[in-house]
C-alpha positions in Angstrom: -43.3 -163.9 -113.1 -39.6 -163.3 -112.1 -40.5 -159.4 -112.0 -43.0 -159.7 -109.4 -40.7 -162.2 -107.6 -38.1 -159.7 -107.6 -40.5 -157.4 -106.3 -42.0 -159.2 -103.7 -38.9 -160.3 -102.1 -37.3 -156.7 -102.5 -40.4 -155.4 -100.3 -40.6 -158.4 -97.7 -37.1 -157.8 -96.7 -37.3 -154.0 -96.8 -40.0 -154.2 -94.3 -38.1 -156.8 -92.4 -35.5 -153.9 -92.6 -37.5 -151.1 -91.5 -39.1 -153.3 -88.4 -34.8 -154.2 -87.2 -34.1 -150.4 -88.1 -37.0 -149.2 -86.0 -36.4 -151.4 -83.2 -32.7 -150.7 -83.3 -33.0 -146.5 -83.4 -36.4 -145.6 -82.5 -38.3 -148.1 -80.2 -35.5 -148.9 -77.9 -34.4 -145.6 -77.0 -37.9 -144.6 -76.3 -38.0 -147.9 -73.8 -34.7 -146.5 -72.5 -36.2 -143.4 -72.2 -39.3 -144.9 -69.7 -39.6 -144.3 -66.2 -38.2 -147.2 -63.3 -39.1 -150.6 -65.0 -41.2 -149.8 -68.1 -38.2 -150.1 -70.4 -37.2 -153.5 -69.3 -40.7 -154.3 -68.9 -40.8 -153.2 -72.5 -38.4 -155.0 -74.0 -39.2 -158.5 -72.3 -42.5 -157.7 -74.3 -40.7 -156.8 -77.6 -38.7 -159.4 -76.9 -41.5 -162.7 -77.0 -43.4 -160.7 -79.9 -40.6 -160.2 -82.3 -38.9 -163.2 -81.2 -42.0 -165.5 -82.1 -42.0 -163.1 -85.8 -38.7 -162.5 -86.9 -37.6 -166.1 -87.1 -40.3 -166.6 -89.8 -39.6 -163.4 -91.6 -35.8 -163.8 -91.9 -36.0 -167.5 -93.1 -38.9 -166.7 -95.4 -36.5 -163.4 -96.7 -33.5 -166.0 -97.3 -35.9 -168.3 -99.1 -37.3 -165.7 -101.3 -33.9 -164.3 -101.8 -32.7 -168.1 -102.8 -35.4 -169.0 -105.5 -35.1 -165.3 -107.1 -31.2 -166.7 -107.1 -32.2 -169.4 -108.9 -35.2 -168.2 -111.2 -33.0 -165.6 -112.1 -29.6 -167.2 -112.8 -29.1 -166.4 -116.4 -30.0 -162.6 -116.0 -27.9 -159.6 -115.2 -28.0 -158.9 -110.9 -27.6 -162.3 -110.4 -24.1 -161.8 -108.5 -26.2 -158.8 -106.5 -28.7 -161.1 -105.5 -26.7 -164.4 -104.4 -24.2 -161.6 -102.3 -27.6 -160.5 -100.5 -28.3 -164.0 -99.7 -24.6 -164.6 -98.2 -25.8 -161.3 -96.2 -29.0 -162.9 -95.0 -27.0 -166.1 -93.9 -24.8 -164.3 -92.3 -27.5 -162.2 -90.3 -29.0 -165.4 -89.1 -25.9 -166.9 -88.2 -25.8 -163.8 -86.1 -29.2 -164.2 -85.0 -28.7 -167.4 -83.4 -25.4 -167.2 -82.1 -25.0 -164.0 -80.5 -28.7 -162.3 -80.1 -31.3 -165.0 -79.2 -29.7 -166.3 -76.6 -29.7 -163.0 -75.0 -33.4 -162.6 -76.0 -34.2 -166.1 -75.0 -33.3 -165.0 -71.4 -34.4 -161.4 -71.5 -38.1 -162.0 -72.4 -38.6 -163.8 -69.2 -37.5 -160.8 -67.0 -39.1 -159.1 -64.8 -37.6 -156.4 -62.1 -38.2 -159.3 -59.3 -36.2 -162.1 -61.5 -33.9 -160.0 -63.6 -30.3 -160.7 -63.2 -27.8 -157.9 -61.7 -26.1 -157.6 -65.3 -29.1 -157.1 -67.2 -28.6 -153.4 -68.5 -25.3 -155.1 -69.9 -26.7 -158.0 -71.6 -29.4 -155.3 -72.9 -26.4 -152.9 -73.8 -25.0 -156.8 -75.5 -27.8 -157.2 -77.7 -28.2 -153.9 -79.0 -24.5 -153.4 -80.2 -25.2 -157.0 -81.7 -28.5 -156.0 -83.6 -26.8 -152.8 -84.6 -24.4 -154.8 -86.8 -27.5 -157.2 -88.2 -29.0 -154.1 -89.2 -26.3 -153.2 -90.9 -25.9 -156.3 -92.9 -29.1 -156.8 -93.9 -29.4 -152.9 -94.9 -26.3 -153.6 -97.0 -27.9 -156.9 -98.6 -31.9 -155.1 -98.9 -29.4 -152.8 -101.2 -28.1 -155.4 -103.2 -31.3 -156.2 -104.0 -32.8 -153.1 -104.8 -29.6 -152.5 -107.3 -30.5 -155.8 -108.7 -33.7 -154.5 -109.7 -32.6 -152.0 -111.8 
């Protein structure tokens, strides 16, 4: 049973990964990329769908990451898995101190109510999610060495 925990919460947050990694080097620069308003019109989009999704992924990742944790506590990775927990804290401690606040605002613009320093706060948030990504590649690493 811990074996298909392990597993399972290995693959949830590599996804989770993948989705913050995508959104971070390959759907943003395409939005960038888009004629007059599309990209910000983009983004507001991105920004209510992921934002309604992500919460619930990266709180159900932590969980996961926490009973595995404990399940496992006598077993060897065990120092792997708590580290990738500390990770996950960390990236939503991130999350809701530095990027959904910026989100919270951005999804609701449009290129009649945006403010003038938009491109900034946009330019904000993506330096931001470039460091989540990195700490939650570094603890969906942790995890996969504590697999092995």
């Amino acid at each position: 049973m811990l074996n298909a925990l392990e597993v399972f919460t290995t693959v949830v947050v590599g996804v989770m990964v993948g989705v913050e990694f995508s959104v971070a080097f390959v759907i943003n620069r395409i939005l960038d990329a888009l004629p007059e308003d599309s990209g910000q019109l983009g983004r507001a989009h991105g920004g209510r769908m992921l934002g309604a999704v992500m919460p619930v992924w990266y709180i159900t990742s932590l969980v996961l990451v926490a009973v595995w944790a404990v399940a496992g506590w006598h077993h060897s990775g065990t120092g792997l898995v708590v580290t990738a927990g500390a990770l996950l804290i960390v990236s939503v401690i991130m999350s809701v101190l530095l990027l959904v606040p910026i989100n919270n605002r951005s999804k609701t613009w449009t290129p009649e109510n945006r403010p003038e320093d938009w491109k900034e706060q946009a330019n904000r948030w993506d330096r931001y999610h470039y460091v989540r990504v990195a700490v939650i590649i570094a603890a969906f690493a942790l995890l996969a060495a504590a697999l092995a």
